[in-house]
C-alpha positions in Angstrom: 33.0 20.7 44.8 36.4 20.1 43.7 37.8 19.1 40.5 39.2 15.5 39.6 42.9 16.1 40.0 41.7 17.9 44.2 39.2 14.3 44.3 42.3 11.9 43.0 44.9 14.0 45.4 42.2 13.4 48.8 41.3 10.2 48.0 44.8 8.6 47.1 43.6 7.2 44.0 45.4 8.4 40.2 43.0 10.8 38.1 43.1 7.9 35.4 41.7 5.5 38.0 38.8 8.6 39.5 37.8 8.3 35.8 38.3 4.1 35.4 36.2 3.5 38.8 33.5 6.3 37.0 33.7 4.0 33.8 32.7 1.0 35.5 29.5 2.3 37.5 32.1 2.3 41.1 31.1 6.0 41.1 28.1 7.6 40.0 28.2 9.9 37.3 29.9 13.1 38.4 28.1 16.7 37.7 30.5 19.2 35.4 31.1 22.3 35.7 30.2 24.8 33.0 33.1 24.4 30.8 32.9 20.5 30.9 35.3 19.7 33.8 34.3 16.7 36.2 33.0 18.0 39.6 33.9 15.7 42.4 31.9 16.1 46.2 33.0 14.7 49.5 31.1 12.2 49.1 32.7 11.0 46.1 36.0 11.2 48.0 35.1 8.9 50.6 33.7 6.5 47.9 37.0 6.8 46.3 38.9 6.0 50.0 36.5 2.8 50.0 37.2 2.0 46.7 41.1 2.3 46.8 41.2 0.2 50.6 39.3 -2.6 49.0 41.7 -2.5 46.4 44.3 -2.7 48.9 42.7 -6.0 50.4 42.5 -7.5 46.8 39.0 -7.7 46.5 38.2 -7.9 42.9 36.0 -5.0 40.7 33.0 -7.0 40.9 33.4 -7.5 45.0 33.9 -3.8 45.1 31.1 -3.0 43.2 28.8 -5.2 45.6 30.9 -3.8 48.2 30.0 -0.3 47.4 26.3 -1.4 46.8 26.3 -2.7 50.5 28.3 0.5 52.2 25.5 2.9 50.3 22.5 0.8 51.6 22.2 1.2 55.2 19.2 -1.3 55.3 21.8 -4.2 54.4 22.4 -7.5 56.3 25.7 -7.6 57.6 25.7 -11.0 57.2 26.5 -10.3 53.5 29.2 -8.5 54.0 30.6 -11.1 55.9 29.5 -13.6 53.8 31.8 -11.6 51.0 34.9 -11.0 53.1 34.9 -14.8 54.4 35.2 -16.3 50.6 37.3 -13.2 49.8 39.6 -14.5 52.9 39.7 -18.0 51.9 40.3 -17.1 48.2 43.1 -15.6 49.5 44.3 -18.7 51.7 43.9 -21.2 48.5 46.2 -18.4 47.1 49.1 -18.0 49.7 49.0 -22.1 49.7 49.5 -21.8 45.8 52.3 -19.7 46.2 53.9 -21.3 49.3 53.9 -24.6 46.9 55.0 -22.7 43.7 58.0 -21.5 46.4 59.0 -25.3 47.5 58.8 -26.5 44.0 61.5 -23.7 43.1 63.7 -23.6 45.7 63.8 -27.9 45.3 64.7 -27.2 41.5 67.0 -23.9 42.5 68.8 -27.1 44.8 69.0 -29.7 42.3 70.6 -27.0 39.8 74.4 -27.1 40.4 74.6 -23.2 38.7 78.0 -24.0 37.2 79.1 -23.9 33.6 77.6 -27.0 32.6 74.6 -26.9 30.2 72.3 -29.0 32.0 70.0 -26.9 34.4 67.3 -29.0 36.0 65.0 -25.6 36.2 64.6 -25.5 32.4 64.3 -29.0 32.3 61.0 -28.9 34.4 60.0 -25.5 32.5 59.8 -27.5 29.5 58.5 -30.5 31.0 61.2 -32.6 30.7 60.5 -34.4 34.6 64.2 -35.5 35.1 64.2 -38.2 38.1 65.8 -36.2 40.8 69.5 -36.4 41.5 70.6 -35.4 44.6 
């Protein structure tokens, strides 16, 4: 048994977030130790490791929690894990496409600005949606 700062130092995960992932039923309810300290196992460790990778893979709480649900029941279908991963992955395509657009919209007004010392500045123009018909 270890205490939470040993768990949050193995697992790569902060003590505030050990305690966070607790809070929201990621973790079961540790055992303390007879003067009130949490008392983290190895299993809780590896729980933590599979917590913080999700993490890392941007799967939301709720994912992880059904995540962590699946990983513990070794009677599961893997064909809900996949089923998971697969909207997780094109979640994260609509995403990148978001982003990639966001990108091409700012680098087209970052062009059109001429970023002299004149007080027109197509960028806050379109912030404040004043559409300006685009000079080149």
């Amino acid at each position: 048994m270890m205490n939470i700062g040993e768990a949050a130092r193995r697992s790569g995960v902060s003590a505030k977030m050990v305690r966070h992932y607790e809070s929201l039923g990621l973790l079961p309810k540790v055992g303390r130790s007879d003067s009130g300290y949490r008392q983290y196992s190895d299993a809780e460790v590896h729980t933590l490791r599979f917590i913080k990778r999700s993490r890392e893979l941007g799967f939301s709480m709720d994912e992880i929690a059904e995540l962590v649900g699946l990983w513990q029941n070794r009677r599961r279908a893997s064909a809900h894990v996949r089923k998971i991963a697969q909207k997780h992955a094109q979640d994260l395509a609509q995403r990148i496409e978001q982003m990639q657009a966001m990108q091409r919209t700012l680098q087209h007004l970052i062009h059109c600005c001429h970023g002299d010392g004149r007080p027109e500045c197509p960028i806050l123009d379109d912030l404040a949606g004043e559409r300006l018909s685009l000079r080149a």
